[in-house]
ZAFIDO-337866 format. One record per atom (N, C-alpha, C, O): residue in one letter; x, y, z. Coordinates in steps of 0.05 Angstrom, whole numbers, padded with zeros to 5 digits, always signed. Atoms other than C-alpha are relative to their C-alpha. Example, Ala and Ser with C-alpha at 12.3 -4.5 7.8 and 13.67 -1.06 7.14 Angstrom:
A+00018-00024+00000;A+00246-00090+00156;A+00018+00024+00000;A+00039+00024+00013;S-00016-00024-00001;S+00273-00021+00143;S-00015+00022+00014;S-00005+00044+00018;
//
This chain:
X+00018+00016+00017;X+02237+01485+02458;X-00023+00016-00010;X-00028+00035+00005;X+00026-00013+00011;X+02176+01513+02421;X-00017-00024+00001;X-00012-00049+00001;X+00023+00013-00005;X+02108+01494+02428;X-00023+00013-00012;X-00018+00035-00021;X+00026-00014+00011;X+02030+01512+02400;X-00012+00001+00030;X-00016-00016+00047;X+00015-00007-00023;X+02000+01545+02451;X-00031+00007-00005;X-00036+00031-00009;X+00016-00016+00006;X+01926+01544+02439;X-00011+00027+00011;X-00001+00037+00031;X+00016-00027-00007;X+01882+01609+02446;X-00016-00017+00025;X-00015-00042+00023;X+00008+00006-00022;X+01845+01596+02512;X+00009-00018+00027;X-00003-00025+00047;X-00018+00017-00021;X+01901+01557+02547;X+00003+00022+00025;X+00013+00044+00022;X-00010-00011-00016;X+01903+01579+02616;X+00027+00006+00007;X+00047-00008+00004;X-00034-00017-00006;X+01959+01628+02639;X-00002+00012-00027;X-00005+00036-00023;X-00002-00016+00019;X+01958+01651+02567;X-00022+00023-00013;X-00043+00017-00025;X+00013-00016+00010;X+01934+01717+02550;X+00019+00019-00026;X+00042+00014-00034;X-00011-00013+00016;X+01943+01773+02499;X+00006+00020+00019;X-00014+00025+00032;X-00003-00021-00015;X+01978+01831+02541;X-00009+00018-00010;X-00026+00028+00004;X+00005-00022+00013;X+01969+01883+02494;X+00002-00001-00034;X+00022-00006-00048;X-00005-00010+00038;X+01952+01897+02414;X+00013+00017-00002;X+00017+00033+00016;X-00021-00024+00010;X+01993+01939+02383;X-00005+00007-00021;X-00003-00011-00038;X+00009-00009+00012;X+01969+01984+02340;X+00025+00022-00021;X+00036+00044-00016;X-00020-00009+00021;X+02015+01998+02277;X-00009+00018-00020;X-00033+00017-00025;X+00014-00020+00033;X+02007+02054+02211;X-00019-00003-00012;X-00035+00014-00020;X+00011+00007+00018;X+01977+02001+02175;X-00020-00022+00018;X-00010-00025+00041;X+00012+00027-00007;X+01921+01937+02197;X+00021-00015+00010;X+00028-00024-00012;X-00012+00029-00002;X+01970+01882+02226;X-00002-00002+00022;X+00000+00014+00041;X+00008+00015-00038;X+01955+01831+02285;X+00026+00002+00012;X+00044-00008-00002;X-00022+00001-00014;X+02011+01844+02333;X-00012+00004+00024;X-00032+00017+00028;X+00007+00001-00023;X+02008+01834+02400;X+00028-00011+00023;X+00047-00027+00020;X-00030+00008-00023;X+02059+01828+02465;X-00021-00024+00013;X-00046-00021+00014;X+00025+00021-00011;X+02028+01760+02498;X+00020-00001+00029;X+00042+00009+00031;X-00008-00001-00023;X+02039+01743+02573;X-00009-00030+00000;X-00025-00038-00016;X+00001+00025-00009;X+02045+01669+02604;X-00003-00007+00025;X+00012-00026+00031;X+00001+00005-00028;X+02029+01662+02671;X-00012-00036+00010;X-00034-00045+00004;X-00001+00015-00005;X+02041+01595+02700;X-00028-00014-00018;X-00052-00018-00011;X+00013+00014+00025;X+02016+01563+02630;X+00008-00021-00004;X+00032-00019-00009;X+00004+00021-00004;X+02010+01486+02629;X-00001-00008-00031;X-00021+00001-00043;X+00001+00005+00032;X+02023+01459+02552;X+00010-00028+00004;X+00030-00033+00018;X-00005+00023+00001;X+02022+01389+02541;X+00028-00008-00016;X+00038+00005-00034;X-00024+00014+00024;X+02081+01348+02509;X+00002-00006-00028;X+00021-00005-00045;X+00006+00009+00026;X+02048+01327+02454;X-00001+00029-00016;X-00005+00027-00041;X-00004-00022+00015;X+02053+01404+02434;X+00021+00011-00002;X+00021+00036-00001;X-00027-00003+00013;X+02123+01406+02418;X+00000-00001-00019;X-00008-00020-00032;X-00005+00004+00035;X+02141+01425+02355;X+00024-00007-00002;X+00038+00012+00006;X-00021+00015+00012;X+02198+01388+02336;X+00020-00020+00030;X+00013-00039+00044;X-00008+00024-00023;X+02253+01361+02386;X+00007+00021+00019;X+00015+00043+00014;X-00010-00021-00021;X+02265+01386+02455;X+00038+00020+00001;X+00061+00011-00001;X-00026-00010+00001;X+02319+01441+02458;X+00000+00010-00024;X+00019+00025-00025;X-00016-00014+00025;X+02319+01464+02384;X-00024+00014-00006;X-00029+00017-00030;X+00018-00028-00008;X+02261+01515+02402;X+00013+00021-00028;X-00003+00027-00046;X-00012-00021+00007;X+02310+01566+02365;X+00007-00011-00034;X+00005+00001-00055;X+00004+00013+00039;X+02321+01519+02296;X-00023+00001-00013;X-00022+00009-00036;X+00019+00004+00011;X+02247+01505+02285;X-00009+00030-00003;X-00026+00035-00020;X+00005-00023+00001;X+02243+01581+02296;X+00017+00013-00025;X+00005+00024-00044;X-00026-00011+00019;X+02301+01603+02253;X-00015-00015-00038;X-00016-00003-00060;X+00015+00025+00019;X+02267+01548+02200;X-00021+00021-00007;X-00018+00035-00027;X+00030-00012+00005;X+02195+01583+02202;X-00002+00026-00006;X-00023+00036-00015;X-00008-00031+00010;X+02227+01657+02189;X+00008-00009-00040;X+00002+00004-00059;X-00002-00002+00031;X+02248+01629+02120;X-00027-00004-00017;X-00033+00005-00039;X+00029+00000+00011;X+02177+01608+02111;X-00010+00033-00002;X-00017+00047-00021;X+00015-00029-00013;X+02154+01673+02137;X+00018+00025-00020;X+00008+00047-00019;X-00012-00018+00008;X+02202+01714+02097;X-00004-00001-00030;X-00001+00019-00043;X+00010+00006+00026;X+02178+01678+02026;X-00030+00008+00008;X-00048+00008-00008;X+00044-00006+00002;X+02103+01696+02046;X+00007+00034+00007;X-00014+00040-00005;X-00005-00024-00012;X+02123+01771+02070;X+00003+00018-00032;X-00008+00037-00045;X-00018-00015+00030;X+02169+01780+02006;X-00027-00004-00022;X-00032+00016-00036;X+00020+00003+00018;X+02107+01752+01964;X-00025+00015+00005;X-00040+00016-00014;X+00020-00019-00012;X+02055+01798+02003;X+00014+00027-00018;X+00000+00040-00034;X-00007-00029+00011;X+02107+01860+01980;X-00005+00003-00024;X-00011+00025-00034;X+00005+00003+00033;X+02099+01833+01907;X-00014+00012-00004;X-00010+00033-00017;X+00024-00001+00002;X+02025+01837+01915;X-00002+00029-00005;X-00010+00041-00025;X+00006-00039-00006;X+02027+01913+01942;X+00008+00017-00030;X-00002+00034-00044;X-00016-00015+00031;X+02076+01929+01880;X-00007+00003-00020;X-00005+00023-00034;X+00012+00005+00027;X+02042+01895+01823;X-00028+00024+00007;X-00035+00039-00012;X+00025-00016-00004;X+01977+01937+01857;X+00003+00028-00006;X-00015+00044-00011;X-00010-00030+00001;X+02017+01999+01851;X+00002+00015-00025;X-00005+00037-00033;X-00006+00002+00029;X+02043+01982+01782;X-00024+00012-00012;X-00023+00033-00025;X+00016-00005+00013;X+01973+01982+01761;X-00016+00026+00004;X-00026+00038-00015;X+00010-00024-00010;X+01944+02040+01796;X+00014+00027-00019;X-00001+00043-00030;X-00011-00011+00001;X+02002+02081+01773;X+00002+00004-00034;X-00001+00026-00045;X+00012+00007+00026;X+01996+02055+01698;X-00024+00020-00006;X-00026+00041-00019;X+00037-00021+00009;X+01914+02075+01702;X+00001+00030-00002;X-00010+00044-00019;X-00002-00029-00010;X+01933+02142+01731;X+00010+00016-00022;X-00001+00036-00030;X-00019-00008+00026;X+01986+02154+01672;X-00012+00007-00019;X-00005+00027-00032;X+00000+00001+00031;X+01946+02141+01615;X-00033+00023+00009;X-00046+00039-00005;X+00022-00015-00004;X+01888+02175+01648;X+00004+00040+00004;X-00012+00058-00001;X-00007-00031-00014;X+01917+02247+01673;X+00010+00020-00025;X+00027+00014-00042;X-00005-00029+00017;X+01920+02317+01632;X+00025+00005+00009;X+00030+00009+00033;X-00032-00013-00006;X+01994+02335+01629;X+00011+00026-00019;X+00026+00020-00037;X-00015-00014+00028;X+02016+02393+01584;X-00013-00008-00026;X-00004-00007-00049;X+00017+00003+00030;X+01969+02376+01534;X-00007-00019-00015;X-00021-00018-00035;X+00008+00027+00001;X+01970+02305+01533;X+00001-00008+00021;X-00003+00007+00040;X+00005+00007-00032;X+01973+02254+01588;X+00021-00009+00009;X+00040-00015-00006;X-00022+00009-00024;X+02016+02233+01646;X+00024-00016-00018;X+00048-00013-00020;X-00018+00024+00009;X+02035+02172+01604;X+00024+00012-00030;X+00041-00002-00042;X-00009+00008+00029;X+02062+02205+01541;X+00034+00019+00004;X+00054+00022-00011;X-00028-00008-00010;X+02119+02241+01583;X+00023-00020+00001;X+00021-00040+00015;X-00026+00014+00001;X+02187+02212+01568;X+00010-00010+00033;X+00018-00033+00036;X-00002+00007-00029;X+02198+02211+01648;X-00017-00018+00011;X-00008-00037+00024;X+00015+00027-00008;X+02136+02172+01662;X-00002-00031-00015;X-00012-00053-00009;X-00003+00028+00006;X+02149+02121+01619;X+00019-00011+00007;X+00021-00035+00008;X-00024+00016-00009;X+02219+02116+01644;X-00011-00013+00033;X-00009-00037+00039;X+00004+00005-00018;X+02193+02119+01713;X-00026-00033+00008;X-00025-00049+00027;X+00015+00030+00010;X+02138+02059+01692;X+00018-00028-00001;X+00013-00051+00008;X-00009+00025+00013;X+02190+02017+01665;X+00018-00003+00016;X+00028-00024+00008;X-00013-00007-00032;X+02233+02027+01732;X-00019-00021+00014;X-00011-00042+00023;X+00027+00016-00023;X+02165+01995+01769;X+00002-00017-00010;X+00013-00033+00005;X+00009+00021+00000;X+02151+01941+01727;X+00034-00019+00007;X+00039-00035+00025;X-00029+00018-00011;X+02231+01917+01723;X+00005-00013+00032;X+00011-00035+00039;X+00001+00016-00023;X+02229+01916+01798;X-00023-00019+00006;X-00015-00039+00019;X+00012+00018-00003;X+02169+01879+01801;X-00002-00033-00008;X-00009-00054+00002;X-00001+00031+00019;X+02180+01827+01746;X+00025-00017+00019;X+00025-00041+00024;X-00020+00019-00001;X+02250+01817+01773;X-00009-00012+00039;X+00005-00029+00050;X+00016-00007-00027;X+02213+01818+01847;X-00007-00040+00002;X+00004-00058+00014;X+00015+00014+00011;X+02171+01768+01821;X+00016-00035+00009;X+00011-00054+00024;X-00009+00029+00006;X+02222+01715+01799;X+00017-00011+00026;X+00021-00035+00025;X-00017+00000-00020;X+02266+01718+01869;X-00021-00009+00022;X-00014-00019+00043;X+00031+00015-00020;X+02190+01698+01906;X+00003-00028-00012;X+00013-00045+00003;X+00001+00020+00007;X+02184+01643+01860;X+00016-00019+00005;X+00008-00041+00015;X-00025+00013-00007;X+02253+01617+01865;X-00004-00019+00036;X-00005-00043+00043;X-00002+00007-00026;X+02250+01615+01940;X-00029-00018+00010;X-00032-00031+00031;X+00021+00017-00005;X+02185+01583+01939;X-00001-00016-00004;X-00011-00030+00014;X-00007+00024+00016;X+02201+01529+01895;X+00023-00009+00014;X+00018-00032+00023;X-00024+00019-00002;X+02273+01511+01919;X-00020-00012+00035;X-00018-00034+00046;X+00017+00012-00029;X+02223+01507+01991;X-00006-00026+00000;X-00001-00046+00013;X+00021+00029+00005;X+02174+01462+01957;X+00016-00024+00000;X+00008-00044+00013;X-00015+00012+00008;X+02235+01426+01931;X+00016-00010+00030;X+00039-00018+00027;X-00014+00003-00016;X+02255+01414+02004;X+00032+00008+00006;X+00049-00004+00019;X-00026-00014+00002;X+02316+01458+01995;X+00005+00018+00023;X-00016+00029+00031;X-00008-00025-00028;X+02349+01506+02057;X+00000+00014-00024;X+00008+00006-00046;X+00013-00026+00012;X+02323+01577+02032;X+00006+00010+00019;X-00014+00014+00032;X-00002-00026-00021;X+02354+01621+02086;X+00015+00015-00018;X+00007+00037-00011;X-00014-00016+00022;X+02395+01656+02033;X-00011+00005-00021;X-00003+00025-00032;X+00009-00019+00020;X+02344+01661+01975;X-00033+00011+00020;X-00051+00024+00009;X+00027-00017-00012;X+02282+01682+02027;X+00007+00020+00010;X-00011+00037+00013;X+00000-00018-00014;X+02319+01728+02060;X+00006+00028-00028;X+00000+00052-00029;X-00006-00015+00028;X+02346+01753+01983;X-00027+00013-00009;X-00031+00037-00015;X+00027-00014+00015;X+02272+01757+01958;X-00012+00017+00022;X-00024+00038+00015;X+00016-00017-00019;X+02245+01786+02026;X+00017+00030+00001;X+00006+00052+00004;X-00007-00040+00009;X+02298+01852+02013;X-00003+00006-00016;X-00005+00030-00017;X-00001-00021+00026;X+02292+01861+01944;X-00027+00006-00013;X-00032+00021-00033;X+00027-00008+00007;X+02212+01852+01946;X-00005+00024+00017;X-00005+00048+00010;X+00005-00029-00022;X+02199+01897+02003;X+00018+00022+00003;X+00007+00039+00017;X-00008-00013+00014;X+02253+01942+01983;X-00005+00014-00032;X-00007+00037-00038;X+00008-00006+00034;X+02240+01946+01906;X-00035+00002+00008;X-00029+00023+00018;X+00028-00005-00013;X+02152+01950+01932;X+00002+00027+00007;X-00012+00046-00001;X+00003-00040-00021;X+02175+02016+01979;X+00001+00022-00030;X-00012+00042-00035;X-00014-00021+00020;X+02211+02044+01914;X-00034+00005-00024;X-00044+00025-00034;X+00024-00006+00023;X+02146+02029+01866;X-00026+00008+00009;X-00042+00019-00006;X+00023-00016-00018;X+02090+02049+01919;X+00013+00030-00011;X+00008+00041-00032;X-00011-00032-00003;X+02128+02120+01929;X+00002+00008-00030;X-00003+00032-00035;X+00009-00019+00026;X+02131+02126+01846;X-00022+00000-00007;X-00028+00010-00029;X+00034+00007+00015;X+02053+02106+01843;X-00003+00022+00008;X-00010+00038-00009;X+00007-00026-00014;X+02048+02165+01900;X+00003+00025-00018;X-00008+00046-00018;X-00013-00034+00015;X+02082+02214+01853;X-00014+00003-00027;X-00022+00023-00039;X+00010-00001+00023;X+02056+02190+01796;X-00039+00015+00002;X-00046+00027-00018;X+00021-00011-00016;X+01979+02216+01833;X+00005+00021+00004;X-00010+00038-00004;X-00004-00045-00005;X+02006+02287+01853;X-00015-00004+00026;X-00020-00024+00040;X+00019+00001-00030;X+01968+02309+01910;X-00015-00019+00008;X-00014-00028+00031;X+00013+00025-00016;X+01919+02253+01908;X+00015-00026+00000;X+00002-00046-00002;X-00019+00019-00012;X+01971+02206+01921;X-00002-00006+00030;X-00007-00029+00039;X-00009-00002-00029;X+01984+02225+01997;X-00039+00017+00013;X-00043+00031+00033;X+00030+00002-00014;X+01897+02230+02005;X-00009-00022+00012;X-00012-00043+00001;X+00006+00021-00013;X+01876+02194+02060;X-00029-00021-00015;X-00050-00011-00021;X+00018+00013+00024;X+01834+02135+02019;X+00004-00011-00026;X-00005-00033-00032;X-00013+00009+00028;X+01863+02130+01951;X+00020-00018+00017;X+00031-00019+00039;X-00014+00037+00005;X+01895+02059+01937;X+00029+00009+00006;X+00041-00004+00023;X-00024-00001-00002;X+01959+02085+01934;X+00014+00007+00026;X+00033-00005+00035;X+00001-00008-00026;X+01960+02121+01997;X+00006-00026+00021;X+00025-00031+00036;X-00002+00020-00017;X+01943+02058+02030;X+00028-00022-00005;X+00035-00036+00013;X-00015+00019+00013;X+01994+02017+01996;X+00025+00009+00009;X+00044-00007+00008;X-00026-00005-00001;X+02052+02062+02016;X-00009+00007+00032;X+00005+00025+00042;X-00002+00001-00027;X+02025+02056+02092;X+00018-00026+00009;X+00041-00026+00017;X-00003+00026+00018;X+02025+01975+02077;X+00021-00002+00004;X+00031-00015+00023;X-00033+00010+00012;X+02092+01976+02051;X+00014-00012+00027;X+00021-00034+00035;X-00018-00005-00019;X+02128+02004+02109;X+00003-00025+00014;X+00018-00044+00010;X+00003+00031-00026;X+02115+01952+02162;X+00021-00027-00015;X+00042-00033-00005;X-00009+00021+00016;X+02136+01892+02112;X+00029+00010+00002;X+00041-00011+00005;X-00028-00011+00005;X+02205+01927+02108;X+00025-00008+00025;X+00049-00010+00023;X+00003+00012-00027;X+02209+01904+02185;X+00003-00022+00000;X+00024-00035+00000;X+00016+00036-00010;X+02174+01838+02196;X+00013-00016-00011;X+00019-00016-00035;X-00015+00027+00009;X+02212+01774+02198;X+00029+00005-00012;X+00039-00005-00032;X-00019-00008+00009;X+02273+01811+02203;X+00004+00029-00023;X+00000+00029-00047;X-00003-00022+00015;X+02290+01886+02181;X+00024-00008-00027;X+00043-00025-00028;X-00018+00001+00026;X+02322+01897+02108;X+00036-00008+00015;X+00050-00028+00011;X-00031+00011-00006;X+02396+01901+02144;X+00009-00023+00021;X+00029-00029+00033;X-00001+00036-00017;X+02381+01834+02179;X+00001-00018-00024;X+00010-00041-00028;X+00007+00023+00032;X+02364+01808+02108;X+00032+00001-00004;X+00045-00019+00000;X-00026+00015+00005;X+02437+01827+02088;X+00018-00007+00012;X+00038-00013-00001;X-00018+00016-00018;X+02475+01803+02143;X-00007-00022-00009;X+00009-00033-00025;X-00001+00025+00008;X+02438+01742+02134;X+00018-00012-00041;X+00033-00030-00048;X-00014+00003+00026;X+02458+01745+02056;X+00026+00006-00003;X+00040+00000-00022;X-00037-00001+00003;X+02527+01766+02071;X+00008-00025+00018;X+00029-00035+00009;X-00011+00023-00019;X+02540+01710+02124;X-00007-00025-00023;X+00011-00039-00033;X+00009+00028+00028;X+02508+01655+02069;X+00016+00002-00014;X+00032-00017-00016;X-00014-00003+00023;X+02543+01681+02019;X+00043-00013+00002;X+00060-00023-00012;X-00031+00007-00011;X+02615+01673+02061;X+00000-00036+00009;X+00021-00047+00013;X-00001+00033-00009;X+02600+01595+02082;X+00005-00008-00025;X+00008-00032-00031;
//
């Protein structure tokens, strides 16, 4: 069964933070003869593992929409950088490669974009989303890794400087690529959906 366990409930502590690449709260928690009332059941006894399974599709439309975020941030960085940088005698942007490589970023982002929405909406719409959250959570945080790492390149050396935006953004990424299920959990899940 699952339950809310508040913060200061005896028996419950944090064992240890865990300290990842990037900022994120993680932590191993410990329970020592911890006392949780009834009334903090979330849902019905015994399906602990549904209301769980349930709250990953939530969790996997907020994850995939977090990678958006990083991407579109990348987009723009990588953009600024373009039109701003000395290349051969004009700038970054007026290279045939960086504009392909541009129009590479925004495609994944736009199409990024509409596979968040989707899964958010068929949510709102009270629809099962384990097949398009787990869809938008690989192809955001997959397609994000790919447009961070062209913002990086698009920067040159100050790309991979500890501080610049981009830098941070392709620490960022990684983690998301993980959480709430690694990318080849996403397509199991999307190959098993896909076969029912």
């Amino acid at each position: 069964s699952a339950f809310i366990v508040d913060a200061g409930t005896p028996g419950f502590e944090i064992a240890e933070r865990i300290d990842v690449i990037a900022p994120h709260p993680l932590a191993r928690l410990r329970f020592t003869n911890c006392r949780v009332a009834k009334n903090q059941m979330i849902g019905a006894p015994g399906e602990g593992f549904k209301v769980a399974m349930r709250t990953l599709d939530v969790f996997r439309t907020s994850v995939a929409a977090a990678a958006l975020g990083f991407a579109r941030r990348a987009l723009h960085e990588g953009l600024q950088q373009s039109t701003e940088r000395a290349m051969f005698g004009a700038t970054l942007a007026d290279l045939p490669l960086t504009q392909a490589k541009l129009a590479d970023m925004l495609c994944s982002v736009d199409s990024s974009a509409l596979l968040v929405y989707r899964a958010a909406w068929q949510r709102d719409q009270g629809q099962n989303v384990t097949r398009e959250a787990a869809i938008a959570k690989l192809m955001a945080t997959e397609g994000a890794q790919r447009v961070i790492d062209a913002a990086v390149q698009l920067f040159g050396g100050r790309g991979v400087k500890r501080g610049e935006i981009v830098e941070s953004l392709y620490r960022e990424i990684r983690a998301l690529r993980i959480y709430e299920g690694a990318s080849e959990v996403q397509q199991l899940i999307i190959g098993r959906e896909l076969l029912k």
